[in-house]
PyMOL commands that place a pseudoatom at each C-alpha (Angstrom):
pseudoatom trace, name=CA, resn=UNK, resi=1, chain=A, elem=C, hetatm=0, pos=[253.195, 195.405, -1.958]
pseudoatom trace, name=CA, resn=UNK, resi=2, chain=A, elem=C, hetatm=0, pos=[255.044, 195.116, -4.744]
pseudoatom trace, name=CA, resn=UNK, resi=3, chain=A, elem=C, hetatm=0, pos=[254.145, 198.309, -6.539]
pseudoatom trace, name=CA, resn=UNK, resi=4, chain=A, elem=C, hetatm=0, pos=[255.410, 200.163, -3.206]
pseudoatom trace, name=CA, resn=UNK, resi=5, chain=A, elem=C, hetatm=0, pos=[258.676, 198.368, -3.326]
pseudoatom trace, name=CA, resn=UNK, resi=6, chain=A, elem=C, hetatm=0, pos=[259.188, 199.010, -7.359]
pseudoatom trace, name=CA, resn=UNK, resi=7, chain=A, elem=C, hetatm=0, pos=[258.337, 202.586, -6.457]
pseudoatom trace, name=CA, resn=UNK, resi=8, chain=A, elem=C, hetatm=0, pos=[261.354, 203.287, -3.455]
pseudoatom trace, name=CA, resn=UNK, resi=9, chain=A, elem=C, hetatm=0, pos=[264.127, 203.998, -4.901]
pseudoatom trace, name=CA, resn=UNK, resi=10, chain=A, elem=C, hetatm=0, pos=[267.717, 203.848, -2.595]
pseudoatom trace, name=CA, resn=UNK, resi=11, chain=A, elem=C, hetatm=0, pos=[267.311, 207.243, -2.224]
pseudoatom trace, name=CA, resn=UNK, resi=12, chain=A, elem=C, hetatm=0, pos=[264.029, 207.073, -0.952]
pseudoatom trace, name=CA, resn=UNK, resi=13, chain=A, elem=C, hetatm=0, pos=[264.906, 203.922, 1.282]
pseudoatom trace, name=CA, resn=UNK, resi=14, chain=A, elem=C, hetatm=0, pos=[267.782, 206.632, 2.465]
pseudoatom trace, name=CA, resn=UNK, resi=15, chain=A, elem=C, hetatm=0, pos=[264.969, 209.192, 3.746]
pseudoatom trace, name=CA, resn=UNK, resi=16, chain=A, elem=C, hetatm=0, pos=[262.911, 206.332, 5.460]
pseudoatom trace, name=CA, resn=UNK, resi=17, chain=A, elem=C, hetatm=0, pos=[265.905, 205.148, 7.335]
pseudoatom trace, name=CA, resn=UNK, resi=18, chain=A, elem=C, hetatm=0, pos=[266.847, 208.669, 8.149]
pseudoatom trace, name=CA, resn=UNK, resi=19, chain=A, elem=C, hetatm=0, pos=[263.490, 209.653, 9.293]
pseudoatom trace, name=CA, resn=UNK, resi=20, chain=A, elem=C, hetatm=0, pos=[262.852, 206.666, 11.663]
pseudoatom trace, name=CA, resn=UNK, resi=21, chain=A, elem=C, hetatm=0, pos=[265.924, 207.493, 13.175]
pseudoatom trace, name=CA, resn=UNK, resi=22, chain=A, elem=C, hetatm=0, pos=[265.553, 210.410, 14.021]
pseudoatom trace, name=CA, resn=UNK, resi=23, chain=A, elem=C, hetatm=0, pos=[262.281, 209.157, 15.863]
pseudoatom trace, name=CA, resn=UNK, resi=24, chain=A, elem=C, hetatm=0, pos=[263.568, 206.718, 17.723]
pseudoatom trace, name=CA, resn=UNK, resi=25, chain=A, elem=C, hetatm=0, pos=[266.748, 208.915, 18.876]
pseudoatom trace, name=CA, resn=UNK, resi=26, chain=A, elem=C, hetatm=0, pos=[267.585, 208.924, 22.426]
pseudoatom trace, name=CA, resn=UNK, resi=27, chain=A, elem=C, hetatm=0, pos=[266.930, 212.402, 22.916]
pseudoatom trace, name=CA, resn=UNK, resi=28, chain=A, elem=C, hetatm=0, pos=[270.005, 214.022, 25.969]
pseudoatom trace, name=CA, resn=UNK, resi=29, chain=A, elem=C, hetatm=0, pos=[266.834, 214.895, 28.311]
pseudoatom trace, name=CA, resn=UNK, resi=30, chain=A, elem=C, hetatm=0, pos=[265.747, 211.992, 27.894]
pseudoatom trace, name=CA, resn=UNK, resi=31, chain=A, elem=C, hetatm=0, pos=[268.918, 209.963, 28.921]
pseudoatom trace, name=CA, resn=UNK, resi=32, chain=A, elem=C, hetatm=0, pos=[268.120, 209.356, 32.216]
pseudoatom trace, name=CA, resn=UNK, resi=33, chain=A, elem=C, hetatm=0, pos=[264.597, 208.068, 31.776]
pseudoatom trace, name=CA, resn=UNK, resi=34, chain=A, elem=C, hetatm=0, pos=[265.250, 205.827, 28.947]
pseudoatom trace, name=CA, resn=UNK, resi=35, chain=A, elem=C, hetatm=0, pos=[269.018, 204.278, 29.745]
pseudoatom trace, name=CA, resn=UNK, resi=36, chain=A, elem=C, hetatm=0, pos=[267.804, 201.432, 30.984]
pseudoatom trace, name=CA, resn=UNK, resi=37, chain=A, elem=C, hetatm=0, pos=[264.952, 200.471, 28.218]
pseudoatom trace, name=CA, resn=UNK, resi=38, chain=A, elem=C, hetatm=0, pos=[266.665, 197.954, 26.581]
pseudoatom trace, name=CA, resn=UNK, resi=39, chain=A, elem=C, hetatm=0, pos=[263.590, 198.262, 23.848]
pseudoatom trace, name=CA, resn=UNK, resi=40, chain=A, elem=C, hetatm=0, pos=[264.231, 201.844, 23.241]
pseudoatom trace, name=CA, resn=UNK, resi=41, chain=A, elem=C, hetatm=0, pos=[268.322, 201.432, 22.947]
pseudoatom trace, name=CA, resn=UNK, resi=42, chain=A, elem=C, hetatm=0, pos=[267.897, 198.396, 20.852]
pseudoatom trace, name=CA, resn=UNK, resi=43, chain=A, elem=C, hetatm=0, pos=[265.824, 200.405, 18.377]
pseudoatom trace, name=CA, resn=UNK, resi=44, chain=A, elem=C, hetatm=0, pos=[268.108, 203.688, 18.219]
pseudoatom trace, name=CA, resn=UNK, resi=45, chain=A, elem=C, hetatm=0, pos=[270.902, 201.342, 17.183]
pseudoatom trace, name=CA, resn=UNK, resi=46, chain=A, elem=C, hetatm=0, pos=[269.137, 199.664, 14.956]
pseudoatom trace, name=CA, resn=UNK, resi=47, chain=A, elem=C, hetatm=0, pos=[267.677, 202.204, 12.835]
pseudoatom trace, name=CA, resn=UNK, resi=48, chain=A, elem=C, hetatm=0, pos=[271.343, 203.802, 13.012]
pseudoatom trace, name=CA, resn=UNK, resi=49, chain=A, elem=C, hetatm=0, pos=[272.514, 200.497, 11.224]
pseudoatom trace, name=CA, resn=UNK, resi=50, chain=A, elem=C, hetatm=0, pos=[270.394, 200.713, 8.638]
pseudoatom trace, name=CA, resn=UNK, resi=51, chain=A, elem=C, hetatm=0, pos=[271.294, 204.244, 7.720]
pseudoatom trace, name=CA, resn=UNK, resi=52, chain=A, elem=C, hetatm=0, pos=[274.582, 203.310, 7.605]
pseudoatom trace, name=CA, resn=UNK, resi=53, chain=A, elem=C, hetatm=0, pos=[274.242, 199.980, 6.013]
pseudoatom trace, name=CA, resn=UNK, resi=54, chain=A, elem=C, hetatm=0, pos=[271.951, 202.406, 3.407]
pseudoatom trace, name=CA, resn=UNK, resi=55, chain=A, elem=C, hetatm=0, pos=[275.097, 204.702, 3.307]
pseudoatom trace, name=CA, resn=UNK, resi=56, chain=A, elem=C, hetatm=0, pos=[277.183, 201.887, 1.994]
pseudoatom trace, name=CA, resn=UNK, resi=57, chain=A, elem=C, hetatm=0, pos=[279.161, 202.095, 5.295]
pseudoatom trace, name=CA, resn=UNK, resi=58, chain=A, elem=C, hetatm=0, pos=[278.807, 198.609, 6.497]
pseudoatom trace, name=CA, resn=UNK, resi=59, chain=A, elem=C, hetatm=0, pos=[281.599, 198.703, 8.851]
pseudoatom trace, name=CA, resn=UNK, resi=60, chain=A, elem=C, hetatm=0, pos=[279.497, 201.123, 10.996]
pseudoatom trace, name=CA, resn=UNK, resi=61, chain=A, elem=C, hetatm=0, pos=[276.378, 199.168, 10.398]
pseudoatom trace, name=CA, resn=UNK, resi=62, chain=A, elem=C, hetatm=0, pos=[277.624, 196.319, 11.999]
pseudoatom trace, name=CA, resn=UNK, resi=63, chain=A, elem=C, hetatm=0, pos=[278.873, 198.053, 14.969]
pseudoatom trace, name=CA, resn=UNK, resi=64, chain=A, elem=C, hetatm=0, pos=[275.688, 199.320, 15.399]
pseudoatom trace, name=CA, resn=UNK, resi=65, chain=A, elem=C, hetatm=0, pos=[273.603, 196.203, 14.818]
pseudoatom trace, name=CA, resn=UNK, resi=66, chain=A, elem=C, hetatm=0, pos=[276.260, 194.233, 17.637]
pseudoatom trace, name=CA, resn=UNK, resi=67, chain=A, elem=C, hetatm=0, pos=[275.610, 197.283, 19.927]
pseudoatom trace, name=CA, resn=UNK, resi=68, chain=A, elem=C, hetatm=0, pos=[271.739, 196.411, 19.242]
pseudoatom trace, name=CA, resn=UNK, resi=69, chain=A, elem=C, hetatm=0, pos=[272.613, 192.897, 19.772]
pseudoatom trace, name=CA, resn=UNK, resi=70, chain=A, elem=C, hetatm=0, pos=[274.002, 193.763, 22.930]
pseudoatom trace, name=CA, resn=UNK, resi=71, chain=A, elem=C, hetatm=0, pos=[270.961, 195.166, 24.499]
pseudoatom trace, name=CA, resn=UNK, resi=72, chain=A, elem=C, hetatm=0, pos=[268.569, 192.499, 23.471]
pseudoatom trace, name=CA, resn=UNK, resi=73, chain=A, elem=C, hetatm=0, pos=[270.561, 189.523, 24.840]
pseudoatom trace, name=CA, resn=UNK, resi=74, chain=A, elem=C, hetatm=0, pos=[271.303, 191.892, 28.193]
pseudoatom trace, name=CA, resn=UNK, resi=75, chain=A, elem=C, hetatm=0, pos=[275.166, 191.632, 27.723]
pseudoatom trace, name=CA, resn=UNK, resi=76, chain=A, elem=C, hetatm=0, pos=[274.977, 195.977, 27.257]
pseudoatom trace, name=CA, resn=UNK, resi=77, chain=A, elem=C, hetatm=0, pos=[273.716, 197.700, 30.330]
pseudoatom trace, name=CA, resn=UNK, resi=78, chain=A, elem=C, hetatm=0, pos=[273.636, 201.764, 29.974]
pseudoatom trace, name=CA, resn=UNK, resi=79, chain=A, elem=C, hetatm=0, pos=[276.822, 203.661, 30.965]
pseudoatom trace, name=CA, resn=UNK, resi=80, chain=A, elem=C, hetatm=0, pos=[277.268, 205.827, 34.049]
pseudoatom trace, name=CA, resn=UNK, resi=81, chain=A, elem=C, hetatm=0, pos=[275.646, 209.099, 33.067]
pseudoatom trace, name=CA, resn=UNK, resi=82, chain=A, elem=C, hetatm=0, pos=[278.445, 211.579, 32.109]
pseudoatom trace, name=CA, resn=UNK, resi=83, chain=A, elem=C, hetatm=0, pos=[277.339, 214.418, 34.075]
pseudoatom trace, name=CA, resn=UNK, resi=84, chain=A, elem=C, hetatm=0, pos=[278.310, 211.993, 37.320]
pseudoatom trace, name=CA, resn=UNK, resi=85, chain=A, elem=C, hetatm=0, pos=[281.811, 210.990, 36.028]
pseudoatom trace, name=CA, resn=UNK, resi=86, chain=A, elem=C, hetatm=0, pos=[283.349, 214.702, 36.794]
for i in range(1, 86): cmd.bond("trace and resi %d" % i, "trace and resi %d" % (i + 1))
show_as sticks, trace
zoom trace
């Protein structure tokens, strides 16, 4: 294990993070099906944390990490879809 972690470099760490993200994105077709999987939300912030935390934008991190927060301890619930609100 150590070899693998001498070998990623920030940059590298940067693609990861970037790349899990994108797979665990909330796709808009999707919305409806997955709103309420608190799993699936928690992850999605998550991973968007660490890209920003990667990003040196830790002011966005935590936002994201709270949001993530938020739908493990059940204090988030998923908004009103926004097709409904017109």
């Amino acid at each position: 294990m150590e070899v693998l972690k001498s070998e990623l470099t920030t940059h590298d760490s940067l693609e990861l993070a970037e790349a899990l993200a994108a797979k665990l994105v909330i796709a808009p077709n999707d919305w409806h099906r997955m709103k309420g999987n608190r799993k699936a939300q928690a992850s999605q912030q998550l991973s968007a944390a660490l890209v920003f935390l990667l990003n040196d934008n830790p002011k966005a991190a935590l936002t994201h990490l709270q949001q993530a927060t938020g739908w493990l301890d059940k204090s988030l619930s998923a908004p009103r879809c926004p097709d409904h609100n017109r």
